[in-house]
Structures are given as C-alpha cells and as structure tokens.
C-alpha positions in Angstrom: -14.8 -16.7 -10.7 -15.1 -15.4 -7.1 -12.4 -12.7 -6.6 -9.6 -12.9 -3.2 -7.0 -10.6 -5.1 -8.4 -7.2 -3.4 -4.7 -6.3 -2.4 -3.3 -6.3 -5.7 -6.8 -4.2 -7.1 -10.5 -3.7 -6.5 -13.5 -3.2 -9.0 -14.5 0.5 -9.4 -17.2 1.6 -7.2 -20.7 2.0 -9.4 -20.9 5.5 -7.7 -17.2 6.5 -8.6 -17.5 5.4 -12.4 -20.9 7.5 -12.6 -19.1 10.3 -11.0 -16.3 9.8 -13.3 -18.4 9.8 -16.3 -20.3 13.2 -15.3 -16.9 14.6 -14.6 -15.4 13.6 -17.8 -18.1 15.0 -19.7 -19.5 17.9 -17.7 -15.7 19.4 -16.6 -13.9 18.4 -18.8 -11.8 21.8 -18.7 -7.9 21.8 -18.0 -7.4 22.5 -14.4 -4.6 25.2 -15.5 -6.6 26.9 -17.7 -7.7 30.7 -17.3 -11.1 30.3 -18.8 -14.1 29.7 -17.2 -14.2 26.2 -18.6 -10.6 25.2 -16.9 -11.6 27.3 -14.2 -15.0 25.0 -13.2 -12.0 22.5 -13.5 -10.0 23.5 -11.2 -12.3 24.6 -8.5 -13.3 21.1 -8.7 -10.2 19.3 -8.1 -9.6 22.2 -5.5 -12.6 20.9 -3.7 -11.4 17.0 -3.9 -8.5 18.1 -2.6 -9.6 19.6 0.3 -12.0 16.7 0.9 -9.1 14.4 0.9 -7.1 16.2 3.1 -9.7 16.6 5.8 -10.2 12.8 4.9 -6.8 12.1 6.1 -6.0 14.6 8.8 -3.4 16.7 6.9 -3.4 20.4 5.2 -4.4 20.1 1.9 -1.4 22.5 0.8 0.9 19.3 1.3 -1.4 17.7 -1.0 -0.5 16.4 -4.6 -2.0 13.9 -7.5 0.4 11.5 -8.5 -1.0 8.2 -11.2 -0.5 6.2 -8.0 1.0 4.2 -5.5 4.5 3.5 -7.3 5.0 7.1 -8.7 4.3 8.6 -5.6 6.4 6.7 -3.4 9.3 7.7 -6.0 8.5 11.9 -6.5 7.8 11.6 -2.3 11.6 10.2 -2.0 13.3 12.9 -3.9 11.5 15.3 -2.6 12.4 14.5 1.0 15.9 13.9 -0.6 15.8 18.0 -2.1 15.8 19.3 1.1 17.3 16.9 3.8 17.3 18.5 7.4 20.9 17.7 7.7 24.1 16.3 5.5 23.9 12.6 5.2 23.9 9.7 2.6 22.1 7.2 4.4 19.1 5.7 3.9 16.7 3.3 6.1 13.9 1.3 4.6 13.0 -2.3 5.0 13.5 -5.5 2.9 9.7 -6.0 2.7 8.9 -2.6 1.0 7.3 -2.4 -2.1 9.0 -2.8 -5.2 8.7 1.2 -6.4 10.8 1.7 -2.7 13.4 -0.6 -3.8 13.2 0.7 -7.4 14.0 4.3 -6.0 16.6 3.3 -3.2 18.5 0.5 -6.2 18.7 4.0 -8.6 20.3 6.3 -5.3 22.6 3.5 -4.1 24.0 4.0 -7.8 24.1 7.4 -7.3 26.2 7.5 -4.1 23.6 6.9 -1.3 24.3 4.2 1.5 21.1 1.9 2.0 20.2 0.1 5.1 17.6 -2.7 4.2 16.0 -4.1 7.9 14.1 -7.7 8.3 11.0 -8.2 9.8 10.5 -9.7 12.8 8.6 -13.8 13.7 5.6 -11.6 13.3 6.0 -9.7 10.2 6.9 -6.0 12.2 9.5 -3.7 12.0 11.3 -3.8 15.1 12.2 -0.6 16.6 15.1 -1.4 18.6 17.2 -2.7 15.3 16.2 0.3 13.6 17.7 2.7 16.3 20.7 0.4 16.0 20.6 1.3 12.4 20.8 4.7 12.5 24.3 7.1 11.8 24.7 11.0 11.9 24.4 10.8 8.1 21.0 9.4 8.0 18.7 11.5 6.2 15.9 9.5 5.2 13.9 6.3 6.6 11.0 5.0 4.2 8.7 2.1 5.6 5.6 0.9 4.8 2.1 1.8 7.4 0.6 -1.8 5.6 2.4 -4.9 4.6 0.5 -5.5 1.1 1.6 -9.4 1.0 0.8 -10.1 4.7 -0.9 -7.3 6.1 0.9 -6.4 9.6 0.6 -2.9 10.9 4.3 -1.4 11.1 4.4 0.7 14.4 4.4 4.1 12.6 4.0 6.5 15.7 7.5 5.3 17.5 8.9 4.9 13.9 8.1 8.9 13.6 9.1 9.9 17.2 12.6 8.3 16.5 13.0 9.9 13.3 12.5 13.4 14.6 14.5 12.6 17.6 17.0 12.2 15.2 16.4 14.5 12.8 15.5 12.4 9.6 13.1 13.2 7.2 10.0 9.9 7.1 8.2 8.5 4.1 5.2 5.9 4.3 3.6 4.1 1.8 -0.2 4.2 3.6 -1.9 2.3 -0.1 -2.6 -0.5 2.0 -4.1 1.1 4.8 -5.8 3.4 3.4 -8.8 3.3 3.7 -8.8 0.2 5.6 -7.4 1.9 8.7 -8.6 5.4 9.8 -5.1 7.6 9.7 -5.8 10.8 10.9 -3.8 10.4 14.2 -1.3 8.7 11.6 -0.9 11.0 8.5 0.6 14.3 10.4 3.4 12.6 12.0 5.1 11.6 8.8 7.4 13.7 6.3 5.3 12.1 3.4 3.0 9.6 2.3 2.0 8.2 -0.7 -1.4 6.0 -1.5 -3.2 5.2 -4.5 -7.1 5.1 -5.3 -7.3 1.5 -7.4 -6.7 0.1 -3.5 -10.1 1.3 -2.2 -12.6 0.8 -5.2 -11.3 4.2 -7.3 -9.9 4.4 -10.5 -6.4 3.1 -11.6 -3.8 5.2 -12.4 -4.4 8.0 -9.8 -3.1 8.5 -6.0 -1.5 11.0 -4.3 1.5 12.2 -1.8 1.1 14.4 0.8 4.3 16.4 2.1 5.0 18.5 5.1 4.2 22.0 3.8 6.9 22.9 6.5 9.1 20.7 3.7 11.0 23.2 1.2 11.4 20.4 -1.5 12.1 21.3 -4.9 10.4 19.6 -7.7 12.5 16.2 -9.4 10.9 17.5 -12.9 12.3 21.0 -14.0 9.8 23.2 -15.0 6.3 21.3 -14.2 3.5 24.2 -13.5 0.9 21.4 -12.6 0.7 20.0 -8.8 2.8 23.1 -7.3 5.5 21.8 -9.9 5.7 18.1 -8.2 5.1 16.2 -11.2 4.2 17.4 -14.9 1.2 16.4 -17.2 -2.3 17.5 -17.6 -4.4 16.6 -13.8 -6.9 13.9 -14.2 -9.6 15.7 -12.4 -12.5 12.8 -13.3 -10.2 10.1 -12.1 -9.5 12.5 -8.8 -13.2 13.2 -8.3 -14.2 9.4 -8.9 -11.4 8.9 -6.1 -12.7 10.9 -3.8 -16.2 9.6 -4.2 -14.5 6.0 -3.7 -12.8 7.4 -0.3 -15.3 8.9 1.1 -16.9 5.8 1.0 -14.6 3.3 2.5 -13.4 5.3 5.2 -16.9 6.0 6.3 -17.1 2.0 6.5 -13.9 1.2 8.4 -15.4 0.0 11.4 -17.7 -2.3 9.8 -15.6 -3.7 7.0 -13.2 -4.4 10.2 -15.2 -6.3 12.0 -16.5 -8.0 8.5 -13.3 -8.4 7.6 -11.7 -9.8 11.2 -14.8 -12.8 10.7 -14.2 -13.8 7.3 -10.4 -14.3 8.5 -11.7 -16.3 11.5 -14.5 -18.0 9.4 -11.3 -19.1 6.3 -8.5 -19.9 9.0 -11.4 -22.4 10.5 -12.1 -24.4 7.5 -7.8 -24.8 7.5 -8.1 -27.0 10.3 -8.4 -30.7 8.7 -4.5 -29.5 7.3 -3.3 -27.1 10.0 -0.1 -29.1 10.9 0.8 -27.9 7.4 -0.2 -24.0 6.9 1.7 -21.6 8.6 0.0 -18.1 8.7 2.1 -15.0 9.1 0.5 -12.0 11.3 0.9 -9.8 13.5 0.8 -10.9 17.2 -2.4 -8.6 18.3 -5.2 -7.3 16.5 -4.1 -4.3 16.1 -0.7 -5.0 14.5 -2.7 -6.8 12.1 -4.9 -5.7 8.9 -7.5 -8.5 9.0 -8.8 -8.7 5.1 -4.9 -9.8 4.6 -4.0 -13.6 4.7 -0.6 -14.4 3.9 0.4 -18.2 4.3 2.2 -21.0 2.8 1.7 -25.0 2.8 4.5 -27.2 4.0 5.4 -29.4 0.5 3.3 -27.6 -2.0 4.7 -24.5 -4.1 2.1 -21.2 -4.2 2.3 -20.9 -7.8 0.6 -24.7 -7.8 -1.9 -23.7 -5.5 -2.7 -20.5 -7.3 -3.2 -21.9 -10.0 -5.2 -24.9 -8.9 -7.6 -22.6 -7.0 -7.6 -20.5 -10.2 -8.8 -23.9 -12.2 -11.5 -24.4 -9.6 -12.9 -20.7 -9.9 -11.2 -18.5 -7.2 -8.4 -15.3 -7.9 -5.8 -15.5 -5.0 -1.9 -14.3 -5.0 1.9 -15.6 -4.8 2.7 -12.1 -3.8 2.4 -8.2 -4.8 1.3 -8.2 -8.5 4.0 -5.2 -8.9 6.9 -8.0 -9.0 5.1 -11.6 -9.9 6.1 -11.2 -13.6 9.5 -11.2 -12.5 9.0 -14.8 -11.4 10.9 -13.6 -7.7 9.8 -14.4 -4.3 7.5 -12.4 -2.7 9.9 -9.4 -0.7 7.9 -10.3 2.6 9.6 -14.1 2.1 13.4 -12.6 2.5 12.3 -9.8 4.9 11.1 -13.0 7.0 14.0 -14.8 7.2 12.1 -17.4 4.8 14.3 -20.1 3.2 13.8 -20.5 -0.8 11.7 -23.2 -1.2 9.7 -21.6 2.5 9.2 -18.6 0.2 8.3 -20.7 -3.5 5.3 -21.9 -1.2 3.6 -18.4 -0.1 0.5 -17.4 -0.9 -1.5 -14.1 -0.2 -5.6 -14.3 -0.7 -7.1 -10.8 0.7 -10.7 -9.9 1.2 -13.2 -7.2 0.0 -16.6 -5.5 0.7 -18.3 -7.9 -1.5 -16.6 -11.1 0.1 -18.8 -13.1 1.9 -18.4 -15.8 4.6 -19.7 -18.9 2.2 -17.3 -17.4 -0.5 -14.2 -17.6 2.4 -15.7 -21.2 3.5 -15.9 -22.5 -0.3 -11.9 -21.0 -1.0 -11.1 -22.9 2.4 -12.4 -26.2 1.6 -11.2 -26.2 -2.3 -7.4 -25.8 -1.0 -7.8 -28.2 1.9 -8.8 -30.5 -0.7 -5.6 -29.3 -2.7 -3.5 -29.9 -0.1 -5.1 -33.0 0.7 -4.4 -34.5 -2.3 -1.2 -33.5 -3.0 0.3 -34.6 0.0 4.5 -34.5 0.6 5.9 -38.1 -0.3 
C-alpha cells in the first residue's frame, strides 16, 4: 500500500529507532535520579533539550516534554490561564483548531470561561481584521493553530502575536504541523506558548513538547509534579526524547528541499485532476507562502470522502477524511464548518498529505486511480 496519510503520522526514522534503542539500553537511568546512572540520564535529556531549543529559536528554560501534540496544547492552556497578564474570561481560538483545543476550551466554557470560536476565510486563513473585532477588555487568552493539519494553510502568526501583545493577551500555537516543515525560528519567540509533537516529523509517538515564555510565572495544573520543572508528572522518556531529537535535526535540516519536493508533487497530483477538474475543489491558501505544500485538502462535487477513501484504500493507497484525532467520531472534518462548508460539502472532503519518501509516479498513480473513481461514479 503506498502511504498519503503523513499528516495524521509518519514512519520512525531508521536513525531515530537505532538511537532510541541505544538510549533505552545504554541510559536507561531515571532523569531524577541522584546517582550516576540517573545522572548520565539526565545530562542527556539536558543536552536534547538544548538541541531543540536552539532548533527552534527559544531558551531552552521554557522548554518541557509533554507525550505530545494533544497534551501539550492542554498543560500549555492552563498554564497561560495560571497567570493571565490581566483579569478576563475570554477566550479566542478558531473553529478549525485541533480537537485537544476544543477539548480544553469545551472543559473551561463549563467552568465559567467565555469562548469566541472564529471561521476561516475563502482561503482557509484566519483573518485578522475579525479577530480584532473579537477582542474585549476581558480577553486573556487567544489559541490558534501556525498549520492547518486538514488543509495545510499558514495562519498569519506574526500580526496574530503583535495584536495580542498590543492588547495584552497571553498567545498559544499549536506549530505540530509546521514543525519541521517550516523553519520557525523568527516564529517560536513571539508566542506565549507552543506545543508540537515528534510522531509528525519521523520521531516516536507519544512524545512532544511545549515551550513557554520563561518571562511566564505559570504554576503547574498537576500539584506536586518534580519532573519537567513541575509541568506535568511521570517518569521523562529520555530514549523517545533523544530519538526525537535525532528525528528533528533531520527534517529541519531538509526544509528547503522537502519544500520544493513537496511544492512539485502537489503540482505533479493537482495535474493528473484535470480530466475531472469541473468537479474537485481544492482548498489553499492564496500564495505560496500561506500555504504548506505536502497538504492537499479537497472534496469531489457528488461523491462522499469516506467512499473515496475507501475506494482508494481497496486499490492500494492510505489517504484521509480528516484529522485522525476525531474520524472515530464519525464528525466532519473542523476545517469543513470553519469553512463555511455546507453538510453534505463537508461529508465529501478529503485530505491526502505527502512525505520524504513520496515520489512523483506515487502522486501520478493516486491521481489517476481517483480520476477513475470519480469517473465512474459520476452524479445522476
């Protein structure tokens, strides 16, 4: 089966899972403890922090380990939340975020919070006019994603941060799309916190990481934690961290050329669309650089995504209907709503997303096979 599901996971990296190994074996010490065994450990996952860190362009002492993506963007939230720079209740984000945002802001709109949830716009972006509109005196907190995970569009982070410390509010991204993908050093330092996750970029699953503002006096959501300066509890994977590392180190030493890979496989499958382009619409961002290029979201006028998933699936290629965080609840991808989408628009999106190993006669084979799906399941 030839793989287009890199959005929702990659394969481990044959260099991470050797490093991984050796790790697991060699240091296999706890981090906190005060022998010499914990404390080869810990220096360590000292020293994959500070890789990291210089990595992304931020002080490593805002720099925590987290099992991923969805944990992070939770433990980032409440932090922010612990020590808001003013009083407030209310909370920005954007109907397209990632189901562990909506988890977190559904759980504080229970507990008293006022949520503001903003659409996209024609071409899948934030826009920044309607969130100035948005804002009141008692907002405290705006969380949007750097990376669209179903359709890959490039949120305008930089005037997204300037407004927010115009106006005082603490700002949480969710970078697991885009990182590695994009580089973020001019990106990472103007946020309160971020959040990304290592299964993304060829690492092992169940480990990430949030960065906060150092200058952030947050206090910790679990009581009494001595791992991670307190900011979450549980023994520290160090092999999955090391392996992580390895794995980013990698990929963001390749961004320019997986981008320009990436930008020709997109150009290479929206090309063999052509015999049925009166029927696919493709959602992206206006330029190319309000666009991640190994991201394709799209539906087909008449024909439901789950049908054409799993007809592709029968012929021998993995794509999407949406985030795999939120397919087993059998609900529209978020992207779909945020888009202004209509219910049976949104039962026929699809998402197929590229990786290092994807080549252009795999993206030419995928094309043709859902022409010919289309093709033959024409609207009456």
């Amino acid at each position: 089966m030839i793989y287009f599901d890199f959005a929702a996971t990659t394969p481990l990296d044959s260099e991470a899972a050797e490093v991984y190994l050796k790790v697991a074996t060699e240091f296999f010490g706890n981090s906190s403890s005060l022998h010499d065994i914990g404390g080869q450990s810990a220096a360590l996952l000292e020293n994959c922090r500070e890789e990291l860190a210089s990595l992304l362009g931020v002080d490593k002492k805002g720099l925590f380990f987290t099992s991923g993506g969805s944990e992070g963007n939770f433990l980032a939230i409440e932090a922010l939340l612990s020590a808001p720079v003013k009083i407030g209740k209310h909370i920005i984000s954007g109907m397209a975020e990632h189901s562990s945002i909506h988890g977190a802001l559904n759980r504080l709109e229970l507990a008293g919070y006022e949520i503001t949830l903003l659409p996209l716009d024609a071409s899948g972006r934030m826009d920044v006019e309607a969130l100035m509109n948005a804002i009141k005196s008692e907002t405290i907190l705006v969380a949007i994603q750097h990376v669209n995970s179903e359709i890959g569009t490039i949120q305008p982070i930089e005037a997204i941060a300037e407004i927010c410390k115009a106006n005082q509010i603490h700002f949480h991204s969710d970078i697991v799309q885009s990182f590695g993908k994009i580089d973020l050093k001019n990106i990472a330092p103007l946020v309160s916190s971020f959040s990304f996750s290592g299964h993304k970029i060829y690492g092992p699953k169940g480990i990430g990481g949030v960065y906060i503002n150092p200058l952030i006096n947050w206090n910790p959501f679990f009581p009494g934690g001595s791992h991670e300066g307190g900011f979450r509890p549980g023994t520290v994977d160090v092999p999955a961290i090391a392996a992580m590392t390895v794995a980013a180190q990698k990929i963001i030493r390749d961004i320019p050329e997986n981008q320009h890979k990436f930008s020709l496989l997109r150009q290479a499958f929206l090309e063999t669309l052509t015999p049925i382009k009166d029927r696919v619409i493709v959602y992206e961002g206006e330029e190319s650089h309000t666009q991640l290029p190994n991201i394709i979201g799209l539906r087909i006028a008449g024909i439901e995504g789950q049908w054409t998933m799993l007809e592709c699936n029968r012929l021998g290629f993995a794509i999407s209907t949406g985030s795999a965080c939120q397919v087993g609840m059998q609900s529209p991808a978020k992207v779909a709503q945020a888009l202004g989408l209509s219910n049976q628009e949104a039962k026929e999106f699809n998402r197929i997303s590229f990786g290092t190993s994807s080549t252009i006669e795999e993206v030419v084979k995928l094309g043709e096979s859902i022409v010919k799906i289309a093709q033959e399941f024409s609207p009456a």
